[in-house]
PDB file of N, CA, C and O in Angstrom:
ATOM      1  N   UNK A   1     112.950  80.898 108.629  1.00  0.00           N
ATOM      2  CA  UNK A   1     111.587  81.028 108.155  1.00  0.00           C
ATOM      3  C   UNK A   1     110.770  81.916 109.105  1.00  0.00           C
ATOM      4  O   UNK A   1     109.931  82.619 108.541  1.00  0.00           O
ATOM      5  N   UNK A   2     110.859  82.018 110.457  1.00  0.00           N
ATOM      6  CA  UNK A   2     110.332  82.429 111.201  1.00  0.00           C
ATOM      7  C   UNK A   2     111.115  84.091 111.137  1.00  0.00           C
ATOM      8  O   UNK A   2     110.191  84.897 111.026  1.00  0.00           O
ATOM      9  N   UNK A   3     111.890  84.513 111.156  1.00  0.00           N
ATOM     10  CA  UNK A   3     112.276  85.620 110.665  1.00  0.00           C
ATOM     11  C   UNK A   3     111.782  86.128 109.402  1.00  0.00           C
ATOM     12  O   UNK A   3     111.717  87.355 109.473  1.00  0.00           O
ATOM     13  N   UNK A   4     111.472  85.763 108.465  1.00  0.00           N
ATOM     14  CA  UNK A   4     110.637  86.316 107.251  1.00  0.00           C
ATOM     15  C   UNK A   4     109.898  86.646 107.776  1.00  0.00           C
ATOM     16  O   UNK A   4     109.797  87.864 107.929  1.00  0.00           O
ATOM     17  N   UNK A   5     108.962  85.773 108.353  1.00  0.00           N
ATOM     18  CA  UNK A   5     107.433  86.377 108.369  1.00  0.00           C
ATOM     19  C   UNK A   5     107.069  86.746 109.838  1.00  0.00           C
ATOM     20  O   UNK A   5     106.017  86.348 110.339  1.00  0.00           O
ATOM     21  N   UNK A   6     108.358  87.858 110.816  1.00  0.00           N
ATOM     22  CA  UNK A   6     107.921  88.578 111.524  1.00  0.00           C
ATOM     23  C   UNK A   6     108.018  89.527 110.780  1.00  0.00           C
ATOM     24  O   UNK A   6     107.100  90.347 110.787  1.00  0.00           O
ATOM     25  N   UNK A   7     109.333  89.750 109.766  1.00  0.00           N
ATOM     26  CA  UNK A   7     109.461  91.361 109.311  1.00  0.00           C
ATOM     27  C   UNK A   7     108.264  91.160 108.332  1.00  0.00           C
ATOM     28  O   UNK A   7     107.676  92.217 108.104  1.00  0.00           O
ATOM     29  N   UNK A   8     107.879  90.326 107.849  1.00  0.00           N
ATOM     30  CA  UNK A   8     106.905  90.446 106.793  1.00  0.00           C
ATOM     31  C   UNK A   8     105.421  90.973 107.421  1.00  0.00           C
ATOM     32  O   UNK A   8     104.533  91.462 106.724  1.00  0.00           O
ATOM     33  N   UNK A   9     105.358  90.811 108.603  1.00  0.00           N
ATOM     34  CA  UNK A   9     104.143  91.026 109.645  1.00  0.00           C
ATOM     35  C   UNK A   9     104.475  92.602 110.184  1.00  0.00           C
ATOM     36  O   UNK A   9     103.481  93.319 110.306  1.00  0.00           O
ATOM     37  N   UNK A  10     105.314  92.981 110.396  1.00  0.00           N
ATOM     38  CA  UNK A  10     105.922  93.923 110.723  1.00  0.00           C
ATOM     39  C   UNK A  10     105.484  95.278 109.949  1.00  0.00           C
ATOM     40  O   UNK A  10     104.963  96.354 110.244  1.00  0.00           O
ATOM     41  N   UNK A  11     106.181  94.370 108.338  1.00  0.00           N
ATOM     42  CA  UNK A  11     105.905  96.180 107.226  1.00  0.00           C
ATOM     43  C   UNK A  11     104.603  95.959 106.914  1.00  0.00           C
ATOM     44  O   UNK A  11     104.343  96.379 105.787  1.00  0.00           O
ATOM     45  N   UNK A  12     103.881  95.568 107.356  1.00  0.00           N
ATOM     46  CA  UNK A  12     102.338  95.090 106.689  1.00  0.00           C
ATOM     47  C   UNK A  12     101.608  96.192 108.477  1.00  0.00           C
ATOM     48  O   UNK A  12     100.709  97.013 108.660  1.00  0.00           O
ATOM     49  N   UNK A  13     102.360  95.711 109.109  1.00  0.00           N
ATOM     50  CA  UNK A  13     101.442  96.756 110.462  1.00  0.00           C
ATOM     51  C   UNK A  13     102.365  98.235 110.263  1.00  0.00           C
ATOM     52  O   UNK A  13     101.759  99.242 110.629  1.00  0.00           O
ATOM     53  N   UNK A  14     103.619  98.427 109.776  1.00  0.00           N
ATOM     54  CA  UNK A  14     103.569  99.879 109.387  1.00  0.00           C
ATOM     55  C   UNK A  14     103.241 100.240 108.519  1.00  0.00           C
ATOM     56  O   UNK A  14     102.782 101.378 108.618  1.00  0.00           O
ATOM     57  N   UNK A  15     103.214  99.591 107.041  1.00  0.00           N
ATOM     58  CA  UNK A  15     102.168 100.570 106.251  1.00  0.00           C
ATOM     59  C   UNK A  15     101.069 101.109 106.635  1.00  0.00           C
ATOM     60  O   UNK A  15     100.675 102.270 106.524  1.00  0.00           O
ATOM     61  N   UNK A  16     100.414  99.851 107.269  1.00  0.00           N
ATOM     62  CA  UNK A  16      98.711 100.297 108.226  1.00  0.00           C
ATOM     63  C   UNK A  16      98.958 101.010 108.799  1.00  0.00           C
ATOM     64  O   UNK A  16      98.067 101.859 108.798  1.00  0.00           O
ATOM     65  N   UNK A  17     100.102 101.368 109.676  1.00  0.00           N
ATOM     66  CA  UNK A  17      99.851 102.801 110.452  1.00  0.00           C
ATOM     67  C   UNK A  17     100.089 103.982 109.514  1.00  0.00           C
ATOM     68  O   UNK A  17      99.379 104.985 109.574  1.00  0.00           O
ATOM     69  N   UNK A  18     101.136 103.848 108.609  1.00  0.00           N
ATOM     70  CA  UNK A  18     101.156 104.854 107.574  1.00  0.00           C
ATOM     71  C   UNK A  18     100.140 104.871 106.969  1.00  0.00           C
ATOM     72  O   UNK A  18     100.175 106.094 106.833  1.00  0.00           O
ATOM     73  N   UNK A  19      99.259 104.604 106.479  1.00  0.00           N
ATOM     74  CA  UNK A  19      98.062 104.335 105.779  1.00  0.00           C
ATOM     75  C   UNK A  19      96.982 105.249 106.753  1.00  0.00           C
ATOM     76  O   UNK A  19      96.302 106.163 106.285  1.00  0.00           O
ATOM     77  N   UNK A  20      96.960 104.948 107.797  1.00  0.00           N
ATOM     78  CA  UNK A  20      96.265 105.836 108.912  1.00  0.00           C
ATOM     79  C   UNK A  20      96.580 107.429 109.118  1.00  0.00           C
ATOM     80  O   UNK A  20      95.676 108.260 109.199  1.00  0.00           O
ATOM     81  N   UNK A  21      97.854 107.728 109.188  1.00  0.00           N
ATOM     82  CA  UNK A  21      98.088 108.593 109.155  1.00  0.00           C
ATOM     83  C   UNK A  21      98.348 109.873 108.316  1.00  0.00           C
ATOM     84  O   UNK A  21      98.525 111.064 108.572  1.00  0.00           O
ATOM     85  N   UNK A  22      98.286 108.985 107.031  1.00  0.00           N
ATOM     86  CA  UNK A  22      98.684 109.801 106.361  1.00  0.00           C
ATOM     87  C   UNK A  22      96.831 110.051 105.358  1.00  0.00           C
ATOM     88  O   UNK A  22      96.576 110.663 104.321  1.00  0.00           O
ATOM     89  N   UNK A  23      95.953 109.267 106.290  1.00  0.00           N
ATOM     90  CA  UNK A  23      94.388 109.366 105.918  1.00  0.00           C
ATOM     91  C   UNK A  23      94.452 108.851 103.819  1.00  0.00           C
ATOM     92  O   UNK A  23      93.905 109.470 102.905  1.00  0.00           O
ATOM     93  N   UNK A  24      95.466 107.340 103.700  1.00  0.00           N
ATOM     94  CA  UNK A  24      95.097 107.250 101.935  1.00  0.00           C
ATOM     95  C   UNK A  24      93.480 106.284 101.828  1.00  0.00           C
ATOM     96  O   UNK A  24      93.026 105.467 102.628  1.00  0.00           O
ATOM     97  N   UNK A  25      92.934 106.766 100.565  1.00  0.00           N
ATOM     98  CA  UNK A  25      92.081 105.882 100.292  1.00  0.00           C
ATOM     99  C   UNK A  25      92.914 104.431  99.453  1.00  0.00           C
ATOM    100  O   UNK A  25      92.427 103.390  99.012  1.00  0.00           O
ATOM    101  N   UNK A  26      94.006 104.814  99.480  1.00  0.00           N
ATOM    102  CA  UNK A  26      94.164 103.541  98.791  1.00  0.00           C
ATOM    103  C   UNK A  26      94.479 102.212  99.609  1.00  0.00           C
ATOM    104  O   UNK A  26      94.970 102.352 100.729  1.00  0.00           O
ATOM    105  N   UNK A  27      94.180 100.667  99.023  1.00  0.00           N
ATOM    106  CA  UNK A  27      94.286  99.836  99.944  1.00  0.00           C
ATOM    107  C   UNK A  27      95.805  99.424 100.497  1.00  0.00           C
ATOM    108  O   UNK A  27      96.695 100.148 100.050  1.00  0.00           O
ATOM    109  N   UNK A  28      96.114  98.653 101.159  1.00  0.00           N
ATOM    110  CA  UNK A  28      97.273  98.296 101.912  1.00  0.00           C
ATOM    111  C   UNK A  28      98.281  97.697 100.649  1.00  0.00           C
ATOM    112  O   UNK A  28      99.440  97.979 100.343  1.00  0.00           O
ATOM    113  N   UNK A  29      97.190  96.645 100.009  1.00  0.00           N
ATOM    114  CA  UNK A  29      98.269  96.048  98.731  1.00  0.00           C
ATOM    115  C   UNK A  29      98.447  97.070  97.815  1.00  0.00           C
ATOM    116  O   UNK A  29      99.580  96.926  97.357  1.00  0.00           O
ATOM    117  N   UNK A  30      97.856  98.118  97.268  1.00  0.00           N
ATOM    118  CA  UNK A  30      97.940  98.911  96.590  1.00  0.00           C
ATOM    119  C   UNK A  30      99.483  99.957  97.172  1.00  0.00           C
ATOM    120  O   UNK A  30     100.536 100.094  96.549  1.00  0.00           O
ATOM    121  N   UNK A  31      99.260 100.318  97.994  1.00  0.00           N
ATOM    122  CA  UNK A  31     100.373 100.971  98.938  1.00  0.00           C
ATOM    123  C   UNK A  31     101.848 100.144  98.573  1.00  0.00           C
ATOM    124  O   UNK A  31     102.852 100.458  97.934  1.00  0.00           O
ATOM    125  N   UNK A  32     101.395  98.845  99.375  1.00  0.00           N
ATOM    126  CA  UNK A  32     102.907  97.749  99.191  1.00  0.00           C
ATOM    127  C   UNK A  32     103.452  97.942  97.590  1.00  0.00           C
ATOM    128  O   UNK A  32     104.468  98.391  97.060  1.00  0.00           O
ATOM    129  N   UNK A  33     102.075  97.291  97.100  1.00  0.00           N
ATOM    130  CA  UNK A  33     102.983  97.509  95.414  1.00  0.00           C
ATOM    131  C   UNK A  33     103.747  98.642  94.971  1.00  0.00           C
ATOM    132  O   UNK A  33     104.792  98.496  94.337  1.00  0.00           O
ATOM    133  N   UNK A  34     103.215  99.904  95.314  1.00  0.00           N
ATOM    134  CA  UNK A  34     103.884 100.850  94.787  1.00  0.00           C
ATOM    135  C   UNK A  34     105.238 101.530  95.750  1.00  0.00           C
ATOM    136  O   UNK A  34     105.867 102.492  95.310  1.00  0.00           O
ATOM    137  N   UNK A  35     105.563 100.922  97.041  1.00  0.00           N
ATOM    138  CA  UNK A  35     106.595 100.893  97.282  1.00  0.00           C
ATOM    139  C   UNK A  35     107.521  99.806  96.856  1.00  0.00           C
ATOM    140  O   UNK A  35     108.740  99.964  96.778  1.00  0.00           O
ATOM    141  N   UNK A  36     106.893  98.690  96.583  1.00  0.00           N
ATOM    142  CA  UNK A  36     107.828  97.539  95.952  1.00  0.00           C
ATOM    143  C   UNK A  36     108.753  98.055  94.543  1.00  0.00           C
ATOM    144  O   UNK A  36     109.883  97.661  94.253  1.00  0.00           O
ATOM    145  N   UNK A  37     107.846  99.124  93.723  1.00  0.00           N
ATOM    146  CA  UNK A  37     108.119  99.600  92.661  1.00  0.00           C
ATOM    147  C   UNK A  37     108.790 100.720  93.007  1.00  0.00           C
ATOM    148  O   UNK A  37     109.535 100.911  92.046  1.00  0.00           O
ATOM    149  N   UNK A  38     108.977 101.580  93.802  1.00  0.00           N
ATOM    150  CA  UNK A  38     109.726 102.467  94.046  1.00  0.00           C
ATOM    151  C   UNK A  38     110.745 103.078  94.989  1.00  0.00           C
ATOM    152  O   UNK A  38     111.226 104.210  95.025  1.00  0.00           O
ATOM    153  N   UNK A  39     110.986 101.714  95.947  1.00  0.00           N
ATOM    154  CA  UNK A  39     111.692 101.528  97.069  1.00  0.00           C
ATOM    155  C   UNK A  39     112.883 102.261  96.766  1.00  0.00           C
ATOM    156  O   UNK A  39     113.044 103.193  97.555  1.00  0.00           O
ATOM    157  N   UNK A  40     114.310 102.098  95.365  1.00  0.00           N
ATOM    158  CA  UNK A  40     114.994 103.503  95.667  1.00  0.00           C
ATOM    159  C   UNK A  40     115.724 104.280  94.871  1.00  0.00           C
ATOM    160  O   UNK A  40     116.864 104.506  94.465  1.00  0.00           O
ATOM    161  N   UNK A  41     114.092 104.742  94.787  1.00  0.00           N
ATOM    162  CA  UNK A  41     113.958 106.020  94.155  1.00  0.00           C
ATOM    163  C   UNK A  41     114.296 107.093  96.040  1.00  0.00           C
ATOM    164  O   UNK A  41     114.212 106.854  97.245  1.00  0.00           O
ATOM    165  N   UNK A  42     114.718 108.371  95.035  1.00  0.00           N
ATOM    166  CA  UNK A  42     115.145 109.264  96.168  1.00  0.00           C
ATOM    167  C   UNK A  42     113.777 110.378  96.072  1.00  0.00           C
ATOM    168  O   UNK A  42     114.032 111.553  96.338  1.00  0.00           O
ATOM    169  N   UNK A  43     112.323 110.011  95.690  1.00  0.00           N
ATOM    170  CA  UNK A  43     110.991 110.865  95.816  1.00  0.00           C
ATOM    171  C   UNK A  43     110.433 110.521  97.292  1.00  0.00           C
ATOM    172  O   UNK A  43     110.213 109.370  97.671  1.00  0.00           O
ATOM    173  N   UNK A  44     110.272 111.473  97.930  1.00  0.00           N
ATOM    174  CA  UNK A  44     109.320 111.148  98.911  1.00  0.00           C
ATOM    175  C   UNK A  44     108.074 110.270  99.228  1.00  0.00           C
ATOM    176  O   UNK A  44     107.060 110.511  98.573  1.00  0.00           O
ATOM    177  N   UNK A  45     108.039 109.330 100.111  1.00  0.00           N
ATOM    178  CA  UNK A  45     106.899 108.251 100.021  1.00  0.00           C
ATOM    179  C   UNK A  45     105.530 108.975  99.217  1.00  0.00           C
ATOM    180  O   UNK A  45     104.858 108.557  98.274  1.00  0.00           O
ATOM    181  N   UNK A  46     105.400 110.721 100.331  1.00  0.00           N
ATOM    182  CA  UNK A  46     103.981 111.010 100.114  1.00  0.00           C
ATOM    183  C   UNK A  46     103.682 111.450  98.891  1.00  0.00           C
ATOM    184  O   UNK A  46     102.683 111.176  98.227  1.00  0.00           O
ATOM    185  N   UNK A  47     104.740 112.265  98.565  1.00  0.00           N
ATOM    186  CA  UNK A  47     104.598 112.838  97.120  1.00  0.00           C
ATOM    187  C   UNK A  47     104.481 111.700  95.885  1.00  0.00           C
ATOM    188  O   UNK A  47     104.078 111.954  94.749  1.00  0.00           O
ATOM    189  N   UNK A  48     105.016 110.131  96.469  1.00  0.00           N
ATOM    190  CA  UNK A  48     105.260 109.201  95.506  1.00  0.00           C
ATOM    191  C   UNK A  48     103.229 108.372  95.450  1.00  0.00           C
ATOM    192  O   UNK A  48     102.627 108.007  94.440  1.00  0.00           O
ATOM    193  N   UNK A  49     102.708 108.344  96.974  1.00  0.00           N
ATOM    194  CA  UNK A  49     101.393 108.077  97.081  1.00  0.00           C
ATOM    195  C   UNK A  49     100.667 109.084  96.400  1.00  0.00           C
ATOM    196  O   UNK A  49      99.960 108.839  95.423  1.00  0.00           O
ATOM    197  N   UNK A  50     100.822 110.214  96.890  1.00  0.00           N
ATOM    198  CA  UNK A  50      99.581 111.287  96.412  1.00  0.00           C
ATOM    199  C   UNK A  50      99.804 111.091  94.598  1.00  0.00           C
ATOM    200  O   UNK A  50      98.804 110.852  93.922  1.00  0.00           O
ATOM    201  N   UNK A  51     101.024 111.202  94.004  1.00  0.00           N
ATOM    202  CA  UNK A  51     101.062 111.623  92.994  1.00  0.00           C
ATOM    203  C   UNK A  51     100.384 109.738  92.038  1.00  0.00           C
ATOM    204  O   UNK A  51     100.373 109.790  90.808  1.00  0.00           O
ATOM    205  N   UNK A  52     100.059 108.774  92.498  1.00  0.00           N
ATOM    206  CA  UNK A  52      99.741 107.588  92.128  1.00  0.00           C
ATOM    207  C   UNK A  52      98.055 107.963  92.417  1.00  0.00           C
ATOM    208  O   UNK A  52      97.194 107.777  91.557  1.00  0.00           O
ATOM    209  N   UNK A  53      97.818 108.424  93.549  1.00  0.00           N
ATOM    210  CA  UNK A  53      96.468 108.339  93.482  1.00  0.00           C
ATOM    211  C   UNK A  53      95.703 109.216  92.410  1.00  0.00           C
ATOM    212  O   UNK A  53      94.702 108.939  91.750  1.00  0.00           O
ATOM    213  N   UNK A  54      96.550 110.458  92.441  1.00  0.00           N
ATOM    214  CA  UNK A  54      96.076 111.237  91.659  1.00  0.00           C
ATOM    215  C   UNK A  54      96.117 111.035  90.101  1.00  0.00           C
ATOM    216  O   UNK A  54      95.795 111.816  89.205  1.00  0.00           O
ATOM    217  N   UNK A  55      96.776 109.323  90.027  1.00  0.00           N
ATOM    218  CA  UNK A  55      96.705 109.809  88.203  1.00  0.00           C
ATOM    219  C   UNK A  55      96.222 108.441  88.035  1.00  0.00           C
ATOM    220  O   UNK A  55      96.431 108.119  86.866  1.00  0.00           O
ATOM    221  N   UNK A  56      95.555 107.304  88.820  1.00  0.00           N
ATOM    222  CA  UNK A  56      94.181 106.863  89.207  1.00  0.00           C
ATOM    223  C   UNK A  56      93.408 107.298  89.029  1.00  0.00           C
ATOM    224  O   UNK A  56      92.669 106.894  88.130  1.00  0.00           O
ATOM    225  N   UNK A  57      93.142 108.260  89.692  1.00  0.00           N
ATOM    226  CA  UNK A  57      91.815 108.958  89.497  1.00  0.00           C
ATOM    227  C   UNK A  57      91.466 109.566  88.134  1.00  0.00           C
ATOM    228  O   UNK A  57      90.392 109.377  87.561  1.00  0.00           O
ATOM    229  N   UNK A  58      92.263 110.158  87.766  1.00  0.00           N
ATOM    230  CA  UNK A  58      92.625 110.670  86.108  1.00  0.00           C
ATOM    231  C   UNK A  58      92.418 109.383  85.261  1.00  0.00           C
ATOM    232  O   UNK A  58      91.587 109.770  84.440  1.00  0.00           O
ATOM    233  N   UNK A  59      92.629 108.347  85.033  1.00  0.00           N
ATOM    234  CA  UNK A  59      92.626 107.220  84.503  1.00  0.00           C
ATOM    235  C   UNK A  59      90.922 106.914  84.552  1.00  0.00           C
ATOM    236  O   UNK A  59      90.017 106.843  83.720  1.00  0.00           O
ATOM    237  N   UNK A  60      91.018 106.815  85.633  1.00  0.00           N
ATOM    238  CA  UNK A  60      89.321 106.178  86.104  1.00  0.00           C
ATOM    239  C   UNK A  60      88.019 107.487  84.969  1.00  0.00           C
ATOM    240  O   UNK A  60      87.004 107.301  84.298  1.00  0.00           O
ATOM    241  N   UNK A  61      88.706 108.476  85.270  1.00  0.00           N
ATOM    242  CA  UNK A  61      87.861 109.488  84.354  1.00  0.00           C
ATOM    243  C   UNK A  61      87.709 109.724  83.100  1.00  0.00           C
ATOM    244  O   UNK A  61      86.669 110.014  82.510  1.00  0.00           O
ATOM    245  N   UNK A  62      89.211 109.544  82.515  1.00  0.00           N
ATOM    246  CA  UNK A  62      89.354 109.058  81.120  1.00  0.00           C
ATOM    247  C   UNK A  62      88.232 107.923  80.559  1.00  0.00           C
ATOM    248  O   UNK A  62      87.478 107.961  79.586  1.00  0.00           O
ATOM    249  N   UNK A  63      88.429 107.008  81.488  1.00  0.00           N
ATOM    250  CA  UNK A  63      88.064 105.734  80.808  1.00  0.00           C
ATOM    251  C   UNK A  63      86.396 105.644  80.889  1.00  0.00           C
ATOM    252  O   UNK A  63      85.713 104.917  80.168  1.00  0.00           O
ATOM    253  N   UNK A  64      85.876 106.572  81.957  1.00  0.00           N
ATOM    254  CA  UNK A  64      84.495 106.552  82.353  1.00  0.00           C
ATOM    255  C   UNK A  64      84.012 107.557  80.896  1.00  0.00           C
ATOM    256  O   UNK A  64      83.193 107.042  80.136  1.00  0.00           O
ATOM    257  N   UNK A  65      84.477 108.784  80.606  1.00  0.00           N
ATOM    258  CA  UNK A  65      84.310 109.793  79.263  1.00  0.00           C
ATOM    259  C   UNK A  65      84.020 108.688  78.277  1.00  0.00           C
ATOM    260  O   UNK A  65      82.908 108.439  77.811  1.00  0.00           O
ATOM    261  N   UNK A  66      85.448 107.884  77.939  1.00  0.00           N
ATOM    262  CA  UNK A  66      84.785 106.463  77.010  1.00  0.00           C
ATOM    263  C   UNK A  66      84.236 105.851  76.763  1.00  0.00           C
ATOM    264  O   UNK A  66      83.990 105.640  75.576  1.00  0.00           O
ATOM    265  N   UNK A  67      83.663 105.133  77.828  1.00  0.00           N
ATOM    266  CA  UNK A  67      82.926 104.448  78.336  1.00  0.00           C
ATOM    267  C   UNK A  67      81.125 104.525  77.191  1.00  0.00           C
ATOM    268  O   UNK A  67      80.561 103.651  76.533  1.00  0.00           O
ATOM    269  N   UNK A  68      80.864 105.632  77.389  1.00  0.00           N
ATOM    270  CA  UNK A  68      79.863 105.946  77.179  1.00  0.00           C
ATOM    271  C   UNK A  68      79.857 106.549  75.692  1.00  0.00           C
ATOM    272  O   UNK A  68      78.774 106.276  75.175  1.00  0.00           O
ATOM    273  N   UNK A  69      80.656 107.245  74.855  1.00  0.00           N
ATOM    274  CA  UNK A  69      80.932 107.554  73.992  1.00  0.00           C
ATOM    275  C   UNK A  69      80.338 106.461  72.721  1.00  0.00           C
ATOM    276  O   UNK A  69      80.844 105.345  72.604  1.00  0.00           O
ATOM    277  N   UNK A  70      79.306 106.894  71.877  1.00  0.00           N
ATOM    278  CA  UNK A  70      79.155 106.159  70.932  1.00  0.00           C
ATOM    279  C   UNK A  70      79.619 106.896  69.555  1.00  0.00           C
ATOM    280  O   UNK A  70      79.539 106.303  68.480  1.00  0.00           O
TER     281      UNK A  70
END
């Protein structure tokens, strides 16, 4: 039990440093999930982040155009 939840403490302080470094707005659970979902796949982490944020954001815009639409 105590082995779970060092590595579990562990990838939670390297995403945060990846998260730092790589400057994402997205949050830490947001990050985890989408490596949980794509752990192995052979795409690059960043290209696998950038290309999630970027179709977020696309989503968020779609839905805002709607939004207002009578």
């Amino acid at each position: 039990m105590q082995t779970q939840a060092w590595v579990a403490l562990g990838v939670y302080v390297r995403v945060a440093i990846v998260k730092k470094q790589l400057r994402l707005d997205l949050s830490l659970y947001k990050i985890l999930q989408i490596l949980s979902v794509t752990i192995f796949e052979k795409t690059p982490i960043l290209e696998v982040l950038c290309n999630f944020a970027d179709a977020t954001e696309d989503a968020n815009i779609a839905k805002q155009r709607t939004l207002f639409e009578f």
